[in-house]
C-alpha positions in Angstrom: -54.3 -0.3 -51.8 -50.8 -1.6 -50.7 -50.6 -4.3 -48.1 -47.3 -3.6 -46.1 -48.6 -5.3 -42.9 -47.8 -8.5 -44.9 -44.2 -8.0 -45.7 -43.2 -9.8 -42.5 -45.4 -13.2 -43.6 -43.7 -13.0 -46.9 -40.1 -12.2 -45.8 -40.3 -15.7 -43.7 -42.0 -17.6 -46.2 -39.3 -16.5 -48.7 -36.9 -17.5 -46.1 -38.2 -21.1 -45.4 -38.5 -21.3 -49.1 -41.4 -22.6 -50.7 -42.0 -25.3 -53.5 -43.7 -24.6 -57.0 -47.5 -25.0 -57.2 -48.5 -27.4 -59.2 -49.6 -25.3 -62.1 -45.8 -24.3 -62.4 -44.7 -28.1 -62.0 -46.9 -29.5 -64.6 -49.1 -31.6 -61.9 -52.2 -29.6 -62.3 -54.7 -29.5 -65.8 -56.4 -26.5 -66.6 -59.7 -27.8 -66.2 -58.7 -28.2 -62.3 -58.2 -25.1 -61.8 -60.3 -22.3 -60.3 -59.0 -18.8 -60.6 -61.1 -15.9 -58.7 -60.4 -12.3 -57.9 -60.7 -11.0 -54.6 -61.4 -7.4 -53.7 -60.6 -6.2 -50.2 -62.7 -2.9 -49.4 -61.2 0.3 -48.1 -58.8 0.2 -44.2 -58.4 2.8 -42.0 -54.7 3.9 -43.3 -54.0 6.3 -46.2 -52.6 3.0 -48.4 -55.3 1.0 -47.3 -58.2 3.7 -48.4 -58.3 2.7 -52.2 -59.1 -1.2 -51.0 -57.1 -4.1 -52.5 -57.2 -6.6 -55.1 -55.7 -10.3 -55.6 -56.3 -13.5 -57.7 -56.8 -16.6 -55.9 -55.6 -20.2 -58.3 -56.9 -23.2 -57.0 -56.5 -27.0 -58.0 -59.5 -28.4 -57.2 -58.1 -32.0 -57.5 -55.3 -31.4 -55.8 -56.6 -28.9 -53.1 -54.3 -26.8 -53.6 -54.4 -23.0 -53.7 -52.4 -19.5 -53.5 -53.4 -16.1 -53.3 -51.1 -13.8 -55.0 -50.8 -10.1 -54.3 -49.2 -6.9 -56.0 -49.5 -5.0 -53.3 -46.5 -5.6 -51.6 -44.0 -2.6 -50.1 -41.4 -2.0 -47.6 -40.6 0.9 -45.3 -36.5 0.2 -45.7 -33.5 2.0 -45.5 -33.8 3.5 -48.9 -37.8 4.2 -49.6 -37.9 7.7 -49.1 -35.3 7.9 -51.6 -36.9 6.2 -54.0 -39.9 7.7 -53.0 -38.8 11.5 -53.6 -37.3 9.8 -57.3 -40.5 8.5 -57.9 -39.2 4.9 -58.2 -41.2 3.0 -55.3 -40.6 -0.8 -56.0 -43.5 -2.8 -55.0 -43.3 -6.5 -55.0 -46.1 -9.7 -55.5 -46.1 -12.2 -53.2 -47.6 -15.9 -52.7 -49.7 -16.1 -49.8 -51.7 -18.5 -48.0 -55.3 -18.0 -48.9 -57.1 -18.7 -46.0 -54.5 -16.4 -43.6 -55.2 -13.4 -45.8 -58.7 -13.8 -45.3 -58.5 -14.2 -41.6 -56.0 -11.1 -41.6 -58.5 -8.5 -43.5 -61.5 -10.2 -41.4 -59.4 -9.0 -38.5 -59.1 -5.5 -39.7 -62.9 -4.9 -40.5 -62.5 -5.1 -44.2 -65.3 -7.1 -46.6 -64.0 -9.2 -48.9 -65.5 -10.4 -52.2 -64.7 -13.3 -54.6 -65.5 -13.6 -57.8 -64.7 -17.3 -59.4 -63.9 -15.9 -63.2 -65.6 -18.1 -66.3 -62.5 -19.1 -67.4 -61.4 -22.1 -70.2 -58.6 -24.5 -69.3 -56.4 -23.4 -70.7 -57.2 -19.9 -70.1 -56.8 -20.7 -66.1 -53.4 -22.1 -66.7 -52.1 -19.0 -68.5 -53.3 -16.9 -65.6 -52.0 -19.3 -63.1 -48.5 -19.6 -65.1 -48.5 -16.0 -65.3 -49.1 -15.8 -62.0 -46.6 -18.4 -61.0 -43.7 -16.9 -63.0 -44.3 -13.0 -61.6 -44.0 -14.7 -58.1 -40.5 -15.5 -58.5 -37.6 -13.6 -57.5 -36.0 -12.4 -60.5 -39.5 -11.3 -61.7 -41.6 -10.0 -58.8 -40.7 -6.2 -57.9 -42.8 -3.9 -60.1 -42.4 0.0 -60.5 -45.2 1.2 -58.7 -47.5 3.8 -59.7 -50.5 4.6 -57.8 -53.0 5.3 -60.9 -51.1 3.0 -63.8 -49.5 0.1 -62.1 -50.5 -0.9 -59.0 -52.6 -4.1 -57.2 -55.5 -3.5 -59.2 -54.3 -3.0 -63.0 -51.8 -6.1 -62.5 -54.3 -8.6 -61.6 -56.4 -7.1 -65.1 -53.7 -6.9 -66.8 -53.2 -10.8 -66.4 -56.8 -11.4 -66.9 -57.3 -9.6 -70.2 -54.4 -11.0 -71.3 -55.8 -14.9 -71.0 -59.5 -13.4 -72.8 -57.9 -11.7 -75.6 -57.7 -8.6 -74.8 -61.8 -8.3 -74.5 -61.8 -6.4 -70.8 -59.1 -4.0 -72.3 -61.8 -3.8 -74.8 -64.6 -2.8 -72.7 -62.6 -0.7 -71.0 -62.0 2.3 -73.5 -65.5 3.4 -72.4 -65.3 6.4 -70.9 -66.1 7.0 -67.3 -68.8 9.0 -65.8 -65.6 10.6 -63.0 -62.3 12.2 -63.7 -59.3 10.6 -61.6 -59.8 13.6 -59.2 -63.1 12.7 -58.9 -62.7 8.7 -58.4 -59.8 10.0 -55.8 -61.8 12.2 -54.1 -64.7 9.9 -53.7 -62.0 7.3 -51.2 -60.1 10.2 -50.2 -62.9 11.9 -48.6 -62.6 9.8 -45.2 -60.3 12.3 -43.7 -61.0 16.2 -45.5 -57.7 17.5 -44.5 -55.7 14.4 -46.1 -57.8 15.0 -48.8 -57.3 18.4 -49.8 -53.7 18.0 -49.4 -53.7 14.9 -52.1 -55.3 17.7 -54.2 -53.0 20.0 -54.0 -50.3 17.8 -54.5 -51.6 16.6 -57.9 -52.0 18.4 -61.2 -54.2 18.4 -64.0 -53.6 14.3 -65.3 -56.0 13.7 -63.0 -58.7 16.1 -64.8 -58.7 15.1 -68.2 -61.8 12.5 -69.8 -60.7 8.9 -67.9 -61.7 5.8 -69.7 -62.5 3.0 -67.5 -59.5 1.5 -67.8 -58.1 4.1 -65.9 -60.6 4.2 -63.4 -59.7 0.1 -62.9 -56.7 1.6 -60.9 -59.6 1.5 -58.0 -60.5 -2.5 -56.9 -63.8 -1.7 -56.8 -64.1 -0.7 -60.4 -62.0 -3.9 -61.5 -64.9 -5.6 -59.7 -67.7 -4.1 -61.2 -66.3 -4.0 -64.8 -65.4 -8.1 -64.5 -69.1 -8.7 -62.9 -70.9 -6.9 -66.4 -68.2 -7.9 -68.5 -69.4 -10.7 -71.5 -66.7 -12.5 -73.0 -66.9 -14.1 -76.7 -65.4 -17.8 -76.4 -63.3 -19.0 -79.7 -66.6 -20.9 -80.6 -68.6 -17.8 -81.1 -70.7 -18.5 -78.0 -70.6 -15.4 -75.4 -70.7 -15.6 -71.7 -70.7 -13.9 -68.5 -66.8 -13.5 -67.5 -67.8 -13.9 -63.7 -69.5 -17.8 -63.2 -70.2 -16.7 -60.1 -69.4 -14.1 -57.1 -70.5 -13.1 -53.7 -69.2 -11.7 -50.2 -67.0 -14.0 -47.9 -67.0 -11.9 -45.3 -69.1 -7.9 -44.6 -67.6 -5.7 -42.4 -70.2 -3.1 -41.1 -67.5 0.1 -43.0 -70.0 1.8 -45.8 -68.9 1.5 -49.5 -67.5 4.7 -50.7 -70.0 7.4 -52.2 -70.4 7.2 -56.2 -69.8 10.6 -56.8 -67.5 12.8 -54.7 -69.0 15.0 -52.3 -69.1 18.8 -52.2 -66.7 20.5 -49.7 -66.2 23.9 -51.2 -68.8 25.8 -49.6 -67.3 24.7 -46.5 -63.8 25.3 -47.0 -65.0 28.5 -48.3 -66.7 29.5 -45.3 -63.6 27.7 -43.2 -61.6 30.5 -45.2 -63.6 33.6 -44.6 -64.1 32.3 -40.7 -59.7 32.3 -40.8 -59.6 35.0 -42.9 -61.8 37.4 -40.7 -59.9 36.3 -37.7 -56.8 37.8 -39.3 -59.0 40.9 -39.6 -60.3 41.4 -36.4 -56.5 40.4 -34.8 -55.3 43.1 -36.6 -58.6 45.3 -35.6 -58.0 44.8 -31.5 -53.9 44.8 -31.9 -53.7 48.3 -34.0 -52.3 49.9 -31.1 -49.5 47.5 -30.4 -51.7 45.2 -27.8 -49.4 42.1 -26.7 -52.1 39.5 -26.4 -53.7 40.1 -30.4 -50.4 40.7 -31.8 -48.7 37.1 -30.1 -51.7 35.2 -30.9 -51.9 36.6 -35.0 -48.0 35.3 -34.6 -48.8 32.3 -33.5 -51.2 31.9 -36.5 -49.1 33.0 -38.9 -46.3 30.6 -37.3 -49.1 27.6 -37.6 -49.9 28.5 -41.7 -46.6 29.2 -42.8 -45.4 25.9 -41.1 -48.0 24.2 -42.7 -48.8 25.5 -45.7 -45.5 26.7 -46.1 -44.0 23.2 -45.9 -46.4 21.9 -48.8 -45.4 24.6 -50.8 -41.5 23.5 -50.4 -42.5 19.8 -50.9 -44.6 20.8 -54.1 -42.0 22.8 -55.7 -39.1 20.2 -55.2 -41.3 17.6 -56.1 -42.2 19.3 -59.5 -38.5 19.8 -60.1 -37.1 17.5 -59.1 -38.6 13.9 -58.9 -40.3 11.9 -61.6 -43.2 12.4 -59.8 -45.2 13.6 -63.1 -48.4 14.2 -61.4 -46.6 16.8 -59.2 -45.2 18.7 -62.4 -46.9 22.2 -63.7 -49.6 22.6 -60.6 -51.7 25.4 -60.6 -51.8 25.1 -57.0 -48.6 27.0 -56.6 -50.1 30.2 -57.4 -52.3 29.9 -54.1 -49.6 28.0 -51.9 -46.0 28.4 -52.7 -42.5 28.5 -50.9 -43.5 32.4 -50.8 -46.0 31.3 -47.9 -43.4 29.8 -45.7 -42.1 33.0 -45.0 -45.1 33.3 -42.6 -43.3 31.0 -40.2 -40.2 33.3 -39.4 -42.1 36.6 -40.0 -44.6 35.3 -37.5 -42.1 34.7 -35.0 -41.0 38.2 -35.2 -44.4 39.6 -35.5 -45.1 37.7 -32.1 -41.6 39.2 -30.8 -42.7 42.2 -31.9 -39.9 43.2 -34.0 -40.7 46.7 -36.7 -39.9 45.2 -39.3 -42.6 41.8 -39.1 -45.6 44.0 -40.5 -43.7 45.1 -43.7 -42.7 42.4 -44.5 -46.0 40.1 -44.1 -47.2 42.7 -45.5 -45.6 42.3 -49.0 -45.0 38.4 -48.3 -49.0 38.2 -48.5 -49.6 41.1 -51.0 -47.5 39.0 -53.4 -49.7 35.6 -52.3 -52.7 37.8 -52.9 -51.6 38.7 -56.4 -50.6 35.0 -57.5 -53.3 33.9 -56.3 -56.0 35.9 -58.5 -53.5 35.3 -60.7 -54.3 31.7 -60.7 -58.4 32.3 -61.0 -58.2 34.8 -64.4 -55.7 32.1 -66.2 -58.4 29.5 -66.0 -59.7 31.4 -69.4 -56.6 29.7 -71.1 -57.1 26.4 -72.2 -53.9 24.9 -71.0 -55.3 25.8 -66.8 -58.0 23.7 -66.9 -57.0 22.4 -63.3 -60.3 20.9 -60.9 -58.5 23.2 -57.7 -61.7 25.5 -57.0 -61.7 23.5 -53.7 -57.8 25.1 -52.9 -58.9 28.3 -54.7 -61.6 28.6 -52.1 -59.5 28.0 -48.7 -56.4 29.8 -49.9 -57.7 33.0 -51.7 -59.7 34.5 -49.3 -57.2 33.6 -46.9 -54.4 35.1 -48.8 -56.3 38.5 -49.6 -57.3 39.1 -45.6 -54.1 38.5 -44.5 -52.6 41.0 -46.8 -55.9 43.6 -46.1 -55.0 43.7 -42.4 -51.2 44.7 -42.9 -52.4 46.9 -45.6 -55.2 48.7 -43.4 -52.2 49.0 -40.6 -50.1 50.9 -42.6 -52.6 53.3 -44.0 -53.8 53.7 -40.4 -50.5 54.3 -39.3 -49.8 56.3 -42.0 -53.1 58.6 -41.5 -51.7 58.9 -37.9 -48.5 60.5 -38.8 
């Protein structure tokens, strides 16, 4: 959704400097002016999966035009600061129309324009609007990925000049949750995926309107192209005059409705989890080999998982990041799991005490974790994490069963 690879083009326009456009300098008139909204379709990179959105004003007498963008961010000195706070600033910037286009034709991205059915002098107030955000005092934004972003900016601006009519249309509710809608772009890469879910609690899971879901590009696009506006002399019109595609990359639109991946993390599970088992079958009498590679294994998932865990509790402590706060996912992968990493080195080391103590490290995972499934009777865990449920509980309870099986073996032997 962000458009980083265009910080350099703004940071030396801003330092040649640029003059007004002439619907801030009182040269253009509102029936000169053309105002469309562009939507960019999903990129290759994680902020470039949701696709992007900017208005384009145009003086048609003049020829004269700018394409503004909310989607602006920077990789300084202090973002992951403000990132862990929860305060990324994001920035809109005035670009040259025809340079953006050639830019997202370069990186295999469609993009579709839609000339908006707008009065005089509701094309000026866009364009003013437009014009005044641009400038410095005014042009960083708090950034938040689902209620303020390069999508609900440029419809913010727009219902604003129609009277409020798209916000209107938009307390519909939607067909998706915001899990859903995120899933559906998210499901380019499954592991990026999953962890986005685990990351983010139940907000996302409550009835959306479609105003919400208008955090998406896409859906801004297809609520504008329905939407009928009344005018102030009772006549009612299409909001879009017209629309169609300046440029089709061959990259296929994402699905409508997310795919199903939990039978196959299931089964990815129970495949993981019954390699646990039968490590633990063939290294029962102390075999080197079974015993460094379950090791290595636990090393791998308690750097991994284990690191998410620590990110996901800090985050729910201690940043703003609201969407973090309360997650059920904690009962399935938690700080407890990175414990996994150092016990698997000394389980690889072969050190006595690594099997008691992975034993109870995933005895206590086991029991959160069921934990987790019998409080979805409760009405406040009503969490859509069936997807985590199904890679990390099976994984959980064969871990513990093979250090549990040891020690009544060894046990029995004595």
């Amino acid at each position: 959704m962000a458009a980083s690879m265009l910080a350099p083009i703004l940071v030396a326009s801003l330092a040649l400097g640029q003059a007004l456009p002439p619907w801030m300098s009182g040269e253009s008139r509102g029936e000169d002016l053309r105002i469309s909204l562009v939507t960019f379709s999903p990129g290759d990179t994680l902020t470039e999966w949701w696709g992007h959105t900017s208005l384009v004003v145009e003086d048609t007498r003049l020829n004269h035009g700018r394409l503004y963008n909310y989607g602006m961010f920077g990789f300084d000195q202090g973002f992951v600061h403000r990132f862990m706070q929860g305060r990324l600033e994001f920035w809109v910037s005035d670009d040259s129309i025809s340079g953006t286009y050639r830019l997202y034709q370069y990186l295999k991205r469609d993009i579709r324009i839609q000339e908006l059915n707008l009065l005089p002098d509701q094309a000026m107030q866009v364009a003013k609007a437009l014009g005044t955000n641009v400038l410095p005092e005014n042009r960083t934004y708090l950034y938040h990925h689902y209620n303020d972003n390069c999508s609900t900016r440029p419809g913010d601006i727009i219902d604003a000049a129609i009277g409020g009519q798209l916000k209107e249309y938009e307390k519909q509710p939607s067909v998706l949750t915001l899990r859903q809608h995120t899933r559906r772009y998210s499901m380019v890469n499954v592991p990026m995926s999953l962890v986005l879910d685990y990351l983010q609690n139940d907000e996302l899971d409550g009835p959306a309107t479609l105003r919400q879901a208008a955090f998406l590009p896409d859906e801004l696009e297809r609520h504008l192209g329905v939407l009928q506006v009344k005018r102030p002399d009772g006549t009612v019109v299409p909001l879009v005059k017209t629309q169609w595609v300046f440029s089709k990359s061959e990259r296929p639109r994402p699905p409508e409705v997310p795919p199903n991946f939990i039978p196959a993390i299931f089964a990815f599970a129970v495949l993981l989890g019954g390699l646990a088992l039968a490590l633990g079958h063939f290294g029962r009498e102390g075999q080197r080999l079974p015993r460094v590679v379950f090791g290595l294994l636990h090393m791998v998932i308690g750097l991994g998982w284990g690191s998410l865990g620590l990110f996901l509790f800090f985050m729910g402590l201690f940043t703003n990041h609201t969407v973090t706060h309360r997650n059920e996912n904690l009962f399935l992968i938690s700080p407890i799991t990175f414990a996994a990493l150092p016990f698997g080195v000394m389980l690889a080391w072969g050190a006595k005490r690594a099997k008691p103590l992975l034993k109870w490290t995933w005895t206590i995972l086991s029991i959160t974790s069921v934990l987790g499934v019998l409080v979805k009777v409760l009405p406040p865990f009503n969490q859509d994490n069936w997807n985590l449920i199904a890679l990390a509980l099976p994984v959980n309870v064969a871990f513990a069963a093979v250090f549990w099986l040891d020690a009544r073996r060894v046990k029995k032997a004595s």
